[in-house]
C-alpha positions in Angstrom: -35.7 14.0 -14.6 -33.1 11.9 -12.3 -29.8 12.3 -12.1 -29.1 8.9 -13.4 -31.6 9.7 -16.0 -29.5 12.6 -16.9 -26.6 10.4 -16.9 -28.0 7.6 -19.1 -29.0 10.2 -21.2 -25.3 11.7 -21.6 -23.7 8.4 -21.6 -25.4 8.1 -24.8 -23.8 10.7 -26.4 -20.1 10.2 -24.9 -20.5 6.5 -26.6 -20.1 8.7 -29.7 -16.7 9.5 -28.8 -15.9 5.8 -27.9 -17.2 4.9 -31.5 -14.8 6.5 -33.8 -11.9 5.2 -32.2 -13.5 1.6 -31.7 -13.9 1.6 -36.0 -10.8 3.1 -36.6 -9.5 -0.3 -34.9 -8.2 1.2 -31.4 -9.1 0.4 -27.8 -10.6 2.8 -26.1 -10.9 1.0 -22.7 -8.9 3.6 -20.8 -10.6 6.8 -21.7 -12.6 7.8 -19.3 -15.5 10.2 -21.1 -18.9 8.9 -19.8 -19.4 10.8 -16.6 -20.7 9.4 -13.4 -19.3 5.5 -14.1 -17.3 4.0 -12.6 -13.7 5.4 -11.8 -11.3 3.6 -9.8 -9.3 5.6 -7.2 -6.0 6.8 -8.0 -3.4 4.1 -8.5 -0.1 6.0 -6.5 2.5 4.0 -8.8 0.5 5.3 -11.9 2.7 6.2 -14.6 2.3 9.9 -15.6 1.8 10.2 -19.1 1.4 13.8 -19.2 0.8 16.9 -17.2 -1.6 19.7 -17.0 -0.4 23.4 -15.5 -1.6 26.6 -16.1 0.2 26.9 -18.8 0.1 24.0 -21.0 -0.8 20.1 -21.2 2.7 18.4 -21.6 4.6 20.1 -24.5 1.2 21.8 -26.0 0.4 25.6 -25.0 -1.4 28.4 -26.5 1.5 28.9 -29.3 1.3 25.3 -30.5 -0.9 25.2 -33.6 -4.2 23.1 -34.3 -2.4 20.5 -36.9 -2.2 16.3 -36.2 1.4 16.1 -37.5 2.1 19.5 -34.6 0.3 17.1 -32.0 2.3 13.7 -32.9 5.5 15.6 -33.1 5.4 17.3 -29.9 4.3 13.7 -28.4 6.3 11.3 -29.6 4.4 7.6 -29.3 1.5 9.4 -29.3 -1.3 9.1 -32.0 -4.3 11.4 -33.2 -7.4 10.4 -35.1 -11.3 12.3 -35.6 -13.3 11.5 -32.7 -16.8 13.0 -31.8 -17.1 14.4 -28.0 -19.3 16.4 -25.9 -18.4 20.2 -24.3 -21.0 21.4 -21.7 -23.1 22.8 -24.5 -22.5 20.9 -27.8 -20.8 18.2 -29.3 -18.3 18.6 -32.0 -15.9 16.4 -33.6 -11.9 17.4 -33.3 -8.5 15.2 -32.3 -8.3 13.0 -30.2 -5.0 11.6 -28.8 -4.2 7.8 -28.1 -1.4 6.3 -26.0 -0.5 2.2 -26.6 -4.2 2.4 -28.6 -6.0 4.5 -25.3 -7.4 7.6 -25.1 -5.5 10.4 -23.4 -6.4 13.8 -24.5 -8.7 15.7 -26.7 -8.0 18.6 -28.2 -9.9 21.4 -29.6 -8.8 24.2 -31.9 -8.9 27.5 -30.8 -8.7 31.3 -32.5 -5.8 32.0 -35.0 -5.6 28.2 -36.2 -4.1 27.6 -32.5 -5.0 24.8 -29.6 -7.9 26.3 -27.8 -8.5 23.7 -25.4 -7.7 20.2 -24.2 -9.4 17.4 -21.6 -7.4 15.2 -19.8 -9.6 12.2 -20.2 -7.0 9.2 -18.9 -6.0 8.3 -15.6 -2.9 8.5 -16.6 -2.9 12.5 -16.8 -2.2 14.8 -13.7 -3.5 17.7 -13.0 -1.7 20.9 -11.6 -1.7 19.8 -8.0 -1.6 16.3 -9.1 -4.9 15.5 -9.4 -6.0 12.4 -11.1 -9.4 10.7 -12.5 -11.4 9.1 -9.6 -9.9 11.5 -6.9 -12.8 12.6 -4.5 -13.5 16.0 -4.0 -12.5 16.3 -0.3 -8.9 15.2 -1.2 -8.5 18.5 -3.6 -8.4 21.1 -1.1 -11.3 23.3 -3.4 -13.1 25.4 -1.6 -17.1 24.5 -2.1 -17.4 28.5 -3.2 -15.3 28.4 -6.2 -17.3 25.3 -7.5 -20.1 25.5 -9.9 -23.0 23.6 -11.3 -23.2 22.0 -14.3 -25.3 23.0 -17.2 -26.5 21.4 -20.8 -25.0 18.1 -21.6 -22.7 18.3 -18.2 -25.7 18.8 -16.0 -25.4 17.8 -12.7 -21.6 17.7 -12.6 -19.6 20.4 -9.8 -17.2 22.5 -12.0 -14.3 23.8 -9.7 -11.2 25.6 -10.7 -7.9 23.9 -10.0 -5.6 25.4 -7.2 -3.2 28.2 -8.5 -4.7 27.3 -12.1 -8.0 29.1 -12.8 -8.0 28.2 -16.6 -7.7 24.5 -15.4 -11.3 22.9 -14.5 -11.9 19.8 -12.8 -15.1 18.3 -13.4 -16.4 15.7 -10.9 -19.7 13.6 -11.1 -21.6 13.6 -7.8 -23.3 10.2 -8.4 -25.6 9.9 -5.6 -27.2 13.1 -5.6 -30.9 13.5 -6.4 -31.0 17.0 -7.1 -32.3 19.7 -6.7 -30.2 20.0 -9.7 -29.4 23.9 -10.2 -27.2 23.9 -7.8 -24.6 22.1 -5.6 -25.5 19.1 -3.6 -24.6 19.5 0.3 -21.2 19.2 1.5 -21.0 15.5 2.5 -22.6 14.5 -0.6 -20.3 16.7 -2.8 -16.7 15.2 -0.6 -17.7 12.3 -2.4 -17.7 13.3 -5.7 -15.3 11.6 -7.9 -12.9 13.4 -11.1 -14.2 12.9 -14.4 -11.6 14.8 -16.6 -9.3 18.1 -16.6 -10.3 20.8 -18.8 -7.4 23.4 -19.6 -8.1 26.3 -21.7 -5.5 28.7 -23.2 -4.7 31.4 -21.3 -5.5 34.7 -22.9 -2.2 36.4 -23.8 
C-alpha cells in the first residue's frame, strides 16, 4: 500500500469528524483533521485563539472535569457539540470545540470523570514553542531521535515530542514519502514535513 493510499484511506474516516459538525449546521472549513492535505504555512499576524503548554490547553488542565457546560465556561465564545474523530488506534466520538462555527479543539475525557486529552486541530492554536499547523519540521528545532513513526489509523505520520513539553506531541504528515513505512523517512524528506495537529495529554499527577 502507498502512502497516499494510506492517506485516502484515513481521509475517509476523518470526513467522519467533518460530518457531525456539517449536520449540526456549523462550518467546519478551518479544522484541519485529514492528515497529509493541504496546510498553508503559518500566517505570522495569525490571531492566537488558544495555547498549548505542558500544562494545559488555554484555561483546561488535568483538574478541569469532562462536562460541555465546564468546557464553554472556561471558554467563553466558544461552543461544544458530539463529533466523531480518529486517535492513532481507534475512533471514538467525544467534544468537539468550535470558534465563530470552526473547529478548534477536541477533547477527550480521561480517568476520574476528568479531561484526558485534547488536539489542537486549528491554525489558530500554538503550540508550546509556538508551533502552528503547516510549520515544517526543520523550523521546530526536534531532534530526528526523539521522533517516531506512526502506527494504525496515523500510519505514516513522524510523532515527535514538543520542546520542554514531553506530554505535548506534534504530529506532522510527510507527504512525499513512499515508504518504507515502519520507520522514518530520511532527513531531507522528513524537514519537509508539515504539522497536522497538537496532541496534549494530562500530565500524571
Amino acid at each position: 500500500m502507498t502512502f497516499r493510499t494510506s492517506l485516502s484511506r484515513f481521509a475517509l474516516i476523518v470526513l467522519l469528524t467533518a460530518a457531525a459538525p456539517l449536520l449540526g449546521g456549523c462550518s467546519v472549513s478551518g479544522d484541519i483533521t485529514s492528515f497529509g492535505g493541504s496546510v498553508p504555512e503559518p500566517d505570522p499576524d495569525a490571531v492566537t485563539l488558544v495555547t498549548i503548554t505542558a500544562t494545559n490547553v488555554g484555561p483546561l488542565d488535568a483538574s478541569t472535569p469532562y462536562s460541555t457546560k465546564t468546557i464553554e465556561a472556561a471558554l467563553p465564545g466558544f461552543t461544544t457539540q458530539p463529533i466523531q474523530m480518529a486517535e492513532e488506534d481507534r475512533t471514538l466520538w467525544t467534544t468537539g470545540v468550535f470558534h465563530d462555527g470552526f473547529q478548534v479543539l477536541q477533547v477527550l475525557k480521561g480517568n476520574g470523570g476528568k479531561i484526558g486529552e485534547i488536539h489542537g486541530v486549528s491554525p489558530d492554536i500554538e503550540g508550546p514553542n509556538g508551533e502552528r499547523l503547516g510549520m515544517r519540521f526543520d523550523k521546530t528545532g526536534i531532534p530526528v531521535s526523539r521522533c517516531r513513526v506512526g502506527r494504525n489509523l496515523w500510519r505514516d505520520m513522524a510523532i515527535c515530542p514538543a520542546r520542554g513539553a514531553p506530554n505535548v506531541e506534534l504530529i506532522f504528515a510527510v507527504t512525499q514519502y513512499d515508504g518504507p513505512f515502519d520507520r522514518l523517512p530520511p532527513r531531507d524528506e522528513l524537514d519537509s514535513a508539515t504539522l497536522q495537529r497538537i496532541v496534549w495529554t494530562a500530565p500524571k499527577s
